[in-house]
Each structure stands twice: as C-alpha cells, then as structure tokens.
N, C-alpha and C positions, 0 to 999 in steps of 0.2 A: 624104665625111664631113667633113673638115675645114671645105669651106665653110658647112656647117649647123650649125657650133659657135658661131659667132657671131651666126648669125641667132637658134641656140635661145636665145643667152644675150640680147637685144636683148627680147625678149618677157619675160622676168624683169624685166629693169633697168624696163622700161617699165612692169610692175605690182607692181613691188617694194614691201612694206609697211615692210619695216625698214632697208634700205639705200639710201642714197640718194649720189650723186655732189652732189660740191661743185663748180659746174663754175668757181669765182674759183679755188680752192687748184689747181685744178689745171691754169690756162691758168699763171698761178703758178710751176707747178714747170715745165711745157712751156718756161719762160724758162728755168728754167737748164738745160737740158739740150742747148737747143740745138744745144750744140758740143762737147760730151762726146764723146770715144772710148770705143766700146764694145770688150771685148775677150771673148771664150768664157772660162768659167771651165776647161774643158780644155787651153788655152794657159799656165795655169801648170804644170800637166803635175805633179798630188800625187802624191807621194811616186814620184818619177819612171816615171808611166805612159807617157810618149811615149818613152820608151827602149824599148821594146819593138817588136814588128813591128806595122803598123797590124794584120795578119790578128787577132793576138792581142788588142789591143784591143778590134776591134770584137766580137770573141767575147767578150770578159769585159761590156765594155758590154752587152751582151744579159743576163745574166744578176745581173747586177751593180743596174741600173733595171730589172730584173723585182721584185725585193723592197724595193726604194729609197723606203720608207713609211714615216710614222707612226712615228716615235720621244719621242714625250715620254711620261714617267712621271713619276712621286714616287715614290725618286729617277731621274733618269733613266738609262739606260743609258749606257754609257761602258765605252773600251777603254783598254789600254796600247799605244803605238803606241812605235815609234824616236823619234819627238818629244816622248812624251809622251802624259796623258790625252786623248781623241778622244771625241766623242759624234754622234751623227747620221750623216748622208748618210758624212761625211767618213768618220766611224769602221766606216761598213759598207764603204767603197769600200776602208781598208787590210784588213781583215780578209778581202774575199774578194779581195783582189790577191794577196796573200801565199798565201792555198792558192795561186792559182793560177801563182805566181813557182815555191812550193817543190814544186809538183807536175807541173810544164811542162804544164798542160791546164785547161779551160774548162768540163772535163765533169762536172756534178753528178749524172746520174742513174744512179748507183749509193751515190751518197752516204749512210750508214746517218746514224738521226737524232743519236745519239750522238757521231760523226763529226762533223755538223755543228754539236751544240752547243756542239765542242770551238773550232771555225773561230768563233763568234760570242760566246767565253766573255767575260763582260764582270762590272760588280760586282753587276747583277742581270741577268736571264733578260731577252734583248730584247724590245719586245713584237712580237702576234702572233706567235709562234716558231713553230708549227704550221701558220700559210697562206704563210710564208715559204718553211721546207719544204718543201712539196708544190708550191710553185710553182716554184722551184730545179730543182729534179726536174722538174717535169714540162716545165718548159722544155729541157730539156737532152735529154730525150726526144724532143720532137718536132723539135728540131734532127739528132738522129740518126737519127729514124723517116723525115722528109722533106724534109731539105735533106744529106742526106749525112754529117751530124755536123760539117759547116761553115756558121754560119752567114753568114761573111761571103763565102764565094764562091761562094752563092748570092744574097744581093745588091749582088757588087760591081759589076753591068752598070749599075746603079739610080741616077743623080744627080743625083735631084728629090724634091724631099717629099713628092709629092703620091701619086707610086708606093710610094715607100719607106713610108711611113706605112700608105697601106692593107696591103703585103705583112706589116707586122705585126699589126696588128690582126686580118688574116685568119686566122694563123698561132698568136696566142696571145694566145687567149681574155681572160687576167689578164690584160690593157691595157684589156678595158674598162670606161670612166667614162660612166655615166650617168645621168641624173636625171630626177625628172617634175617637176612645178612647176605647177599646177592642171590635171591632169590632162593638161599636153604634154611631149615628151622634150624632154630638154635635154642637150646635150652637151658632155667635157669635155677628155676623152683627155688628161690630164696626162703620164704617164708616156711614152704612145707616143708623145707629139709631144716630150719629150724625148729618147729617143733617137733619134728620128728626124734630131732637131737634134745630138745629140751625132757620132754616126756621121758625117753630113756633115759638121760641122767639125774633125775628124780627118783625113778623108780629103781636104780642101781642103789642110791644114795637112800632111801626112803625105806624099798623094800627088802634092800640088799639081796636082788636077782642076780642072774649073769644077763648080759645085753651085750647087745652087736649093735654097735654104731661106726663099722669102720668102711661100710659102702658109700659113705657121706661125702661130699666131693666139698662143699664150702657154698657160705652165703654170700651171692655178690651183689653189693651193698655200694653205698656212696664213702662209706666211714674206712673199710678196707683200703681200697686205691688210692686215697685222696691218702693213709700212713705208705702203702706202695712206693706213691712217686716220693714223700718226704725222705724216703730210705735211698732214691735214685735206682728202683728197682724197678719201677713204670718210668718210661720217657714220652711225652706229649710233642705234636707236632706244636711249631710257634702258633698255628690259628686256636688250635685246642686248647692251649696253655692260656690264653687269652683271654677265651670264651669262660674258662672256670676262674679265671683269677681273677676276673671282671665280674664274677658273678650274673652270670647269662645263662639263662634256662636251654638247658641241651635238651632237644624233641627226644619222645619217649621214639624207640626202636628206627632212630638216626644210628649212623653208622659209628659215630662216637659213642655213643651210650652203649652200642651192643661190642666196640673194640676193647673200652673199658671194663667190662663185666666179667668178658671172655677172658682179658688175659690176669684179672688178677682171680680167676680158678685154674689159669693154667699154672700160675705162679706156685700156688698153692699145691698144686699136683705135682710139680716139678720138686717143689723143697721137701716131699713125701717119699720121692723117689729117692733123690741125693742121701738123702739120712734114713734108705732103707728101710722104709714103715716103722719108724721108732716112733712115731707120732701119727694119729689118725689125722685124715686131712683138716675135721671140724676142728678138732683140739690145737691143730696150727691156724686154721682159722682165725677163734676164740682168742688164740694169744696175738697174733698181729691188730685184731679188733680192739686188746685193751693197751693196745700201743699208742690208738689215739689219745688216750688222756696224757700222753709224757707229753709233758709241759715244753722241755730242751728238744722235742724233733723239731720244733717253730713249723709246723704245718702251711701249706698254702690250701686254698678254701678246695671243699671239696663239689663235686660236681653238681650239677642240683637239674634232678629232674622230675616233673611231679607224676604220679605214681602210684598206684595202690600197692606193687610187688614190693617194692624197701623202701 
C-alpha cells in the first residue's frame, strides 16, 4: 500500500485544477534545508513520555494516534495541563497519558462514555466526541481479542515499515485514508504511517535496534500545507484561497481537500529526490511540520475539514 500512495497522489498533482506547486519557491526552500538536522518530535519526550517502559509507550501510541484528529473549533478545545492551557494533538497526548500514568494500563475497552468525557474534560466538548469513543474502545478490543491485550508484543519482532504498517492497517479498520479524485483511489494513510513512524523511533531510541523507516512517503495533514503555501510553495486558486482564508469547511473528499493532500506528498517526494535521499521523506515531513510554530512565516489559516484521518 504505501507505494501506491504516491503514485495515487502523482495523478491528482498532474490533473489538479486548484493546486498547483511553485517549483522556484520551492528549489528555494530545498536551499535552505540542506543541512538542517532533523530530530523526531518524540525525542523531546512531552510531558515526560520516555520515562516510561518502551512496552508502555508503544501501547499508549496505539491508542493515543487512533483518535489524534481534527481539533479546530470556535472556540477551540483546550485543557488544563501541569504547564498550563494545551490545545490539539498536544492536549489529547497529556490527557490520555495521565489516565494512563494514573491507572497503570492502555486499556479502553471497558471505558463507559461518561468515564471518558471526564479523561477529555476541556472548556468545550472536544470535537467528534462520539467517533473518538468508539474508536478508543474498539481499538482496545481488538488488541485484547487478537493480539493478546499487548499490542507491542505482538509487534515487537517487526522493524520495517513496510510490515509494520500493513500489520495495522489490517488490524484496525479507523487507519483508513482514502479518496477518489475523478473516479481513481487515492491514498493517504496519515495516521498509520505515523505511527508506524512513531513506534519505530521509540524503539531505535529506546531500544537501540536498527529500523527502516525510509518507505514512509509523509503525513498529509492541515498543518503541512497551510506552512507549504506560507513558503509560496503551494499556490491556491482565488476561490480556494477564499474558502480557507474565510475559514469555510472544505467537504471531506471534495476535490480541494484531496488537490491539497496530494500535492503536499508530492512536494515532500520531490524535496527527497532533489537532495538525493539525504533525508527520509517522514524526517522532511516532521521538519516542515515544526515550521508551523515559526512565529516570522505570519501563516494564513489552514484548511479545516472535519475528519477522523487528521
């Protein structure tokens, strides 16, 4: 599957009406990147995740990037953490650490809903609350029903992406991403090719294995694209620029959501080429992703479509 993610995406880019690649802005940015150190964003190890056992880890990772979606609202969701207010990815990662610090286990599927909206209480109801739910649960199920109620030793034998990746995808269902796009699939697997990439760089880091993460093509997300066009390396038709700069919900597997997804993995595939695999695609990823926090790009808002895949 992985390798037909980029061919599916390659057939978009090439008939794409509203997105289009700037290929000056973006030999451009290929200059300064050159010599950049990439680092995993699990190497700062929030709100001290790598004190724990890798087992533990990798077990909360599983359920943790099963519901790791789609957070913008008006207002938006938002926790109280030990540091302070938390919103997004961040603020779901403490919130189900903490159950799972103060409960010594990974296991949701006995979790009543009530239970859980107490794990997720924030200053509004997060969105989706309902497909989070059932996916929490239902993940945690089939970790008990067929891998023994361990997910990680069942695949701790696994230290290639290309295995690891399909063993979730097979496994559970909510990983997948897919699209049509003039009547062809297109594929996107956001989710599962991040954990697939998370996992393995725990366990490089953790258990100091050798690991192959270099079949990883990138996760296309709302946060990518939206640093993309800030760089002038995504260009938007005037109605599309409109539609996100006004903050208007783009329909899920509309031809705009699936032009935008498409071209910032091909973008990513392309800046993998130019610089002769010096860098794996996820680890170019990872770094354009922690580009949105620079303050000086003056970002315009990014897409917003709601979502279980990002």
């Amino acid at each position: 599957m992985l390798n037909e993610i980029i061919k599916s995406c390659e057939y978009v880019v090439n008939n794409s009406k509203s997105v289009k690649i700037n290929e000056t802005k973006l030999d451009e940015f290929i200059d300064t990147i050159k010599n950049v150190k990439t680092s995993h964003w699990l190497s700062f190890s929030p709100y001290n995740l790598l004190d724990l056992k890798v087992e533990t880890i990798i077990n909360f990772l599983l359920v943790y990037e099963s519901i790791d979606f789609s957070f913008w609202g008006n207002p938006k969701w938002t926790i109280d953490t030990d540091s302070g207010k938390e919103d997004g990815s961040i603020a779901l990662l403490y919130a189900i650490l903490k159950y799972v610090k103060d409960n010594n286990s990974t296991d949701f599927s006995n979790i009543t809903k009530d239970e859980f909206k107490k794990i997720l209480k924030g200053n509004v109801e997060i969105p989706l609350f309902e497909e989070r739910y059932n996916i929490i649960k239902n993940v945690s199920k089939i970790v008990n029903g067929k891998m023994n109620g361990n997910f990680y030793t069942f695949i701790k034998d696994i230290t290639t992406d290309i295995e690891l990746f399909e063993v979730i995808i097979k496994y559970f269902k909510n990983f997948k991403d897919e699209r049509t796009y003039n009547n062809k699939n297109v594929y996107f697997y956001k989710l599962a090719q991040l954990l697939t990439s998370d996992i393995l760089h725990i366990r490089e880091l953790k258990e100091n294995i050798k690991v192959d993460y270099s079949h990883l093509v990138g996760c296309a997300d709302y946060k990518i694209p939206q640093v993309m066009r800030g760089l002038g390396i995504l260009e938007y038709s005037d109605k599309l620029a409109s539609i996100i700069d006004n903050k208007k919900e783009i329909e899920l597997n509309s031809e705009y959501e699936v032009e935008i997804r498409a071209s910032m993995l091909i973008v990513i595939d392309t800046i993998k080429e130019k610089l002769e695999n010096k860098f794996y695609s996820i680890d170019i990823n990872d770094y354009i992703w922690t580009q949105g926090r620079n303050k000086s790009l003056n970002l315009k808002p990014y897409h917003l479509t709601r979502t279980i895949n990002y």
